[in-house]
Every structure is written in C-alpha cells, then in structure tokens.
N, C-alpha and C positions, 0 to 999 in steps of 0.2 A: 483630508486628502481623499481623492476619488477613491470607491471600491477597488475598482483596476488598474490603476495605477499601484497601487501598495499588491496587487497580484501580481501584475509583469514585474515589477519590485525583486514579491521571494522570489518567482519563477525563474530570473534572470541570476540571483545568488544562487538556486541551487542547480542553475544549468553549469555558474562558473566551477562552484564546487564539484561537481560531476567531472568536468574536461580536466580539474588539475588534478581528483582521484585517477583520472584514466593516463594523464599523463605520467604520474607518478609510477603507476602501475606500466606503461608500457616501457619508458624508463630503465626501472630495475629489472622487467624480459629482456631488454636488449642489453644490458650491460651486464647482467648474469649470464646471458644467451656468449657475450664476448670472453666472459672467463672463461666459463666450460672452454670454449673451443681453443683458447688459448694452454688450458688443464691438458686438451686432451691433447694437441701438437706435443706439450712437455712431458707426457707418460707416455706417449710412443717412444720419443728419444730415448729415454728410459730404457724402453725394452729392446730398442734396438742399440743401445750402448751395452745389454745384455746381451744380447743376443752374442754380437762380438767378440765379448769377454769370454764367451762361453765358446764362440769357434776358436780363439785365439788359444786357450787354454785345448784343445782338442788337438790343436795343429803343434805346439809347443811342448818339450820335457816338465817334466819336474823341475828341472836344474835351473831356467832360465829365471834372469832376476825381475821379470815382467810379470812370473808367476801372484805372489804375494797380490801385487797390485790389482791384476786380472782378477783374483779370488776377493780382495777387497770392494771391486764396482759390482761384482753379484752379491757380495750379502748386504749392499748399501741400501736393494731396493726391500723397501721395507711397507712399499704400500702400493704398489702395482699388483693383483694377483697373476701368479703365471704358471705355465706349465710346458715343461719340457718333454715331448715324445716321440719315439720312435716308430718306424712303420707298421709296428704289431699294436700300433695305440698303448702300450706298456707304457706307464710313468718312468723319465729316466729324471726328471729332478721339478719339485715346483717351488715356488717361493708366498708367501703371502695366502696359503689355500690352509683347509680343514684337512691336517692327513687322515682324521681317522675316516671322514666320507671319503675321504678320495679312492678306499680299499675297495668302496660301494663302486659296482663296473653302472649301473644304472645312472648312481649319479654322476659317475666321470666324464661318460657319456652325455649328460646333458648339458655339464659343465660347456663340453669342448664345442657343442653345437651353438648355445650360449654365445661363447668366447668367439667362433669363427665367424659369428650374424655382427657381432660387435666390432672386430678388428679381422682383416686379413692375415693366416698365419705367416710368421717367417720363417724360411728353413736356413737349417746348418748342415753341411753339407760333410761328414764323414769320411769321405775318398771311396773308390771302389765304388763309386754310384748310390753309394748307403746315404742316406737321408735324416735328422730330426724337425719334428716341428715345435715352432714355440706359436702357442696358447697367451692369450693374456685379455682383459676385460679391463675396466675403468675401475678404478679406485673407490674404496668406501665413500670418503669425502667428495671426487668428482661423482659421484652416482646421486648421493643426497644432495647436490648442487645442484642435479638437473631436476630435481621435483622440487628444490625453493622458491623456483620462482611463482611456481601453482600453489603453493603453500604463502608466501609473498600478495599474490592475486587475493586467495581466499580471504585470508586476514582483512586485505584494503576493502575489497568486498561487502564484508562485515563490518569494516567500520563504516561505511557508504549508510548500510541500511543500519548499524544501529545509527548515526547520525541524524540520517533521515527521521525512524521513528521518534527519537528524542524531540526534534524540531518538530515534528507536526504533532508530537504530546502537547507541547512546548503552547505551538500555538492555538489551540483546541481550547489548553486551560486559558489562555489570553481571552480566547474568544466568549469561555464560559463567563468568565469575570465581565466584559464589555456587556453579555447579555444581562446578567447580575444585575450589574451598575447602572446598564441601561433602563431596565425595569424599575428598579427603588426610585431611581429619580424620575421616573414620569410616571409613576405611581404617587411622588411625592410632590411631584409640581400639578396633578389635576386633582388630590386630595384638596388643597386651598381652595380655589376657584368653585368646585363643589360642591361643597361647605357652605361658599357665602351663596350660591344658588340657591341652594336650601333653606337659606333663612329668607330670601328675597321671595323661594314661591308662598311660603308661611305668611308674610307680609301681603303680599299681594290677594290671596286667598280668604285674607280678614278683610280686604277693601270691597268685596265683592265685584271685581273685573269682570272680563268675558270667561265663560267656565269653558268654552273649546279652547281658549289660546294660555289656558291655566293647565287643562288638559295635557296638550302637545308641550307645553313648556317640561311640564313634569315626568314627561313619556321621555325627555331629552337629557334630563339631570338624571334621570334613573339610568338611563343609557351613558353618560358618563361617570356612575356609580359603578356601573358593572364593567366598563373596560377600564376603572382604576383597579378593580378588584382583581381583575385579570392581570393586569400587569405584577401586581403586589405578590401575586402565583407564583410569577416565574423565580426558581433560584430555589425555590422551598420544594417539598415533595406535597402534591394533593394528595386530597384523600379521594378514593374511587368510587363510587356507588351505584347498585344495578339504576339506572334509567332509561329512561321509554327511549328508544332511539327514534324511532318514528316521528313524538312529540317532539323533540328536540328539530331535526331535519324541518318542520313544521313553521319553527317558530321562526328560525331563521330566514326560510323563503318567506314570510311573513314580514319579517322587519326586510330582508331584501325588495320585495315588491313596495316599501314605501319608500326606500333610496335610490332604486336607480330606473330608469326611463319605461316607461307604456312598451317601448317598443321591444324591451327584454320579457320573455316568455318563463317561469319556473316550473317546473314537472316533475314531479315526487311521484316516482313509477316503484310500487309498492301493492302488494297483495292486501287488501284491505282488513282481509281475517288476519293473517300476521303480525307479530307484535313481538316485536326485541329489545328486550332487556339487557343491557348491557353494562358490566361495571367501566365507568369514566367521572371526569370531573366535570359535568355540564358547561360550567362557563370558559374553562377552556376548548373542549372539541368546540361550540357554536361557534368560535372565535376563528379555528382552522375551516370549517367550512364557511364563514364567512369571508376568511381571506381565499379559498378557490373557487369562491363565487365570485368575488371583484376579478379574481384572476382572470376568469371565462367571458363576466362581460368585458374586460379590458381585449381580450382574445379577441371578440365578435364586432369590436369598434361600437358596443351600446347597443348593437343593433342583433336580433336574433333569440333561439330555445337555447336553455340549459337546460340539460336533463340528470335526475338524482335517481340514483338504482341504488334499492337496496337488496342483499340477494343472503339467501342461509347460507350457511357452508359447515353444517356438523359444527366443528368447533368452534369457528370463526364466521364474522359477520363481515361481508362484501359493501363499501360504499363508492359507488364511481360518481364521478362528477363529468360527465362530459357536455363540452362546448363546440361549437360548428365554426370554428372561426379560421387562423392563417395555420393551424399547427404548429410543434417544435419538432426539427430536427434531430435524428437518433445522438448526434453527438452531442448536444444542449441537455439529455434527459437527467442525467446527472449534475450538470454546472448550476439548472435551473433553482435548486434546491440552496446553491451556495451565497452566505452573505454578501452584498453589492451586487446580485447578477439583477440585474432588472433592462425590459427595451423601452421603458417611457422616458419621459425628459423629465421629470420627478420626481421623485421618491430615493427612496433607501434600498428598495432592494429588500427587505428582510423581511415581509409575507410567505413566502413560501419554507425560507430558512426558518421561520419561529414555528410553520404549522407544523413540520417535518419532526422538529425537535419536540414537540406536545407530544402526536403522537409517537414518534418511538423512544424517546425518551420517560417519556410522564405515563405512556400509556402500554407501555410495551409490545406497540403494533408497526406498520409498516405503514410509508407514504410515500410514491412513485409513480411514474407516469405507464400507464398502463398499455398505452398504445396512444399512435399522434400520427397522422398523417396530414402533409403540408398540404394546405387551401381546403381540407375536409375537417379536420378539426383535433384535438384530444380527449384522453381519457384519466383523471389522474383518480385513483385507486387507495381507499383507506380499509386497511385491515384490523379486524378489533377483534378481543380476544371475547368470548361468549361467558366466562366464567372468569372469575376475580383470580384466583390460584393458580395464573400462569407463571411461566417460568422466570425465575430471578435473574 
C-alpha cells in the first residue's frame, strides 16, 4: 500500500477520533450546562417557598394550624445556604451556613456580597415600612456541578493525548520493527548473491581475463559487501570510533563523482590545515551523506555544484550539504524526513528517513534542513558531537 495512503488512512481515524472526543465533550457542557439551570430555577423555588413561609409565619399567631407546617417548609431546606437580615445587616436567622464564621462581621460581609453578585435578594416585608432581606447562593452540589463539566473536559482531554501518545508509541515501535525487518532481510537477500560473486571474481582472476574489467568488477562486489554490512547495522547499536571526517567526506565525493553525470560538480569547502576527528561509525554516516548527495543531485535534475561545508563549533562539528536546485518549502521541512515522503515516481521514500534515524539515533546528533529557498536551493545540516561522552 502506497506511503500516503496508509497516512491519509491514520490521519483520517485520528481526525474522526478527535470530532467524537470533541463531541462527547461538547455533549456532556451542554447537558450539564441544562441541569445546572434547571438546579438552579428548583433552589430559587426553594427559597422563595422560604421566603413565604417565613412572611407567613411573621404575618400569623402562634395559635394558627398553618403554623407547624409553615415551620416544617423552613427546616426542609437542608441544602440551599441562606440568610435572613434585617436593615442593620444583623442576622435574624440562616439555614445551611457556618454559625460560628457567621459571628466574623468580615466574613458576613463577604458572604452577603457573594450571595447578592449570585442571586438577587428577596425581601419580607414587617409592616410599618420595616424590611428583612433573604441572602442565598447555590448549593454545594449545584456549585461542584458547575465546574464538572471543566473537570469532565479535562479528563476527556487527557484521555485525547494519552491516546494519542500511545498510538504514535504504538506506531514508532511498528515502524522500528519494519526498519528491523527491513534490514535483516536485505542484508540477507544480498549476502547470497555476494558470496557467489566472490567466488566468480576468484575464478575469473585464475583465468587471467582483462585486469581493468577484474578491477571495476571487484570495486563493485566490495561496494556490495559494504551496503550489505550497512544494512546488517541497522537494529544493532554501532560501535563509534574517532575518524578523519574530512577522509571520509573525501571518499564519498570520490565514489559520487564515479556514479552520477560530468555535469554534477562536488566541492569539499574545508580549511585544508583542519582535521576532525570524530567519534562515528564510518560505514554508516558515508551512507547518510551519500543518501543527501543523490538527494541534491535529484534536487538540481543531474545538472549543477553541490557544495560540502565543514565548519568547527567548540563542541560540535558543522556538516551542510547544500544544493542549487527547486528547494522545499517551510511546511515540507519536517514531513521530508518522514517514511514514504518522496517527489520521484520511484522509489520508497526512505533516504532521508534512514539518514535522519543514523544520525540522531546511532549517532546522537541532529539532521534537518537548515535553510531552503524555492528555485535557489537547500541546506540540510548534520551536527556531530566532537567527543565520544555525549549525553545518553
């Protein structure tokens, strides 16, 4: 199955996954968003069925047989906080509150400002012009109802992103195992072929043939000795060792200038007193610059300079590669890197993704495009650690 197909693929499940967490989530706002408001119409009633009882009891004896009942609908409310007061702010009665804060005039006072930003007071009216107000706020229960839903959100949230991490753990480790597998087996399908090469140039070399075309044959069996061994690399840890960076950069434009056209130019722009040693695994890094070397001629359409900078940096060693050709676009600079991305009608795709993974995987350095300007060209950028004891 194509690279991008199996990407619009996840990218399509984790876009549906996304719209049913969000709808889920918008969901349970609006339908918690409809209790509260429904909560809070049924605790006004409440206090305004309070409220009553308490004028009515005001307006009535002792003696009447309404009393009991009236004194029964005020001690029912058991979960409204309230507060009865008179025009001096004096408590004359509350239900649901902390008496011993309520002695605190500071926090009564905050209380009642509180209670008046949340509900409108109601008054009971005394006769004579005399006045009480009743005080009341929302419910324990309706108050932790209105930050569930943020609580609700948070949760779905977190389960979003661990899902998320999981799945791209998920598919990481798929990916490690494909590269794994990939390796062994075409490390195991050009070990054979190899093999009998090797006995074929042994043969040949008793016959006394032509010594140039015995030559190039053997220049070509060693070349497939070394990208079997390369391959055989990957999945295992190398071992690192200081070498010549310079040499190496060398060899490679060296075997480049005999595979690809006159008309490609290589330029190893280097201080010629300078000389870097670097701890790496040789046959892997020539392998990453050999793959942002095809990269650059594929960039320049075969035609054009590629230019190799190496530069000090104290701790770190500088390697650019840049090409003069269509450049990438800022939003490409990271997909470029990704298994399947490729613009030819050929290939896999997995050049850039295998050099990326060498170096900051194998080598604990960085590989990224450094700078890319469309119809002028790119830069891509390898940073190497100058001493073996970098960080784990």
């Amino acid at each position: 199955m194509n690279g991008y197909v199996i990407k619009a693929i996840n990218m399509r499940w984790k876009f549906l996954l996304f719209l049913l967490a969000v709808a889920i989530g918008l969901s349970s706002l609006l339908y918690t968003g409809k209790l509260i408001r429904e909560l809070k119409k049924e605790e006004r009633k409440k206090v305004e069925l309070w409220a009553k009882a308490t004028q009515q009891l005001i307006d009535i004896d002792a003696s009447s047989s309404n009393f009991d009942f009236l004194f029964e609908i005020i001690e029912n409310n058991t979960t409204v906080p309230v507060l009865l007061i008179n025009e001096d702010s004096t408590i004359v009665s509350s239900r649901n509150m902390d008496e011993k804060k309520l002695k605190n005039h500071a926090y009564l006072f905050k209380q009642l400002r509180k209670m008046g930003k949340e509900h409108p007071p109601m008054e009971i009216s005394l006769g004579n012009g005399i006045k009480n107000l009743i005080y009341y706020k929302d419910s324990t229960v309706l108050t932790k109802l209105k930050y569930f839903p943020y609580v609700q959100l948070s949760v779905i949230i977190l389960f979003i992103l661990v899902a998320y991490l999981a799945f791209s753990a998920a598919r990481r480790s798929e990916q490690n195992k494909l590269w794994l597998g990939l390796s062994r087996e075409t490390a195991h399908q050009l070990g054979t072929p190899t093999s009998s090469l090797l006995a074929w140039l042994e043969i040949l070399k008793g016959r006394e043939q032509d010594p140039d075309l015995v030559r190039e044959l053997e220049k070509d069996i060693k070349r497939l000795e070394k990208i079997t061994e390369r391959f055989s690399k990957i999945g295992s840890k190398p071992v690192l060792e200081p070498t010549d960076l310079n040499q190496i950069i060398r060899n490679v434009i060296q075997y480049m200038n005999r595979r690809t056209s006159e008309k490609i130019v290589f330029r190893l722009n280097i201080d010629p007193r300078e000389s870097f040693s670097v701890p790496m695994n040789a046959e892997l890094f020539e392998w990453v610059i050999e793959n942002l070397c095809k990269n650059a001629v594929d960039a320049m359409k075969g035609k054009g300079t590629i230019d190799i900078n190496i530069t000090d940096n104290t701790q770190f060693v500088y390697i650019d590669v840049q090409d003069y050709g269509m450049g990438i676009p800022k939003s490409k600079y990271k997909t470029v890197f990704k298994p399947g991305y490729t613009t030819k009608d050929r290939g896999w795709g997995l050049g850039l993704s295998l050099s990326k993974r060498i170096i900051e995987e194998y080598h604990r350095g960085r590989l990224f495009i450094n700078n890319s300007e469309l119809r002028k060209g790119t830069v891509f950028r390898i940073v190497l650690h100058k001493k073996v004891n970098f960080p784990a």
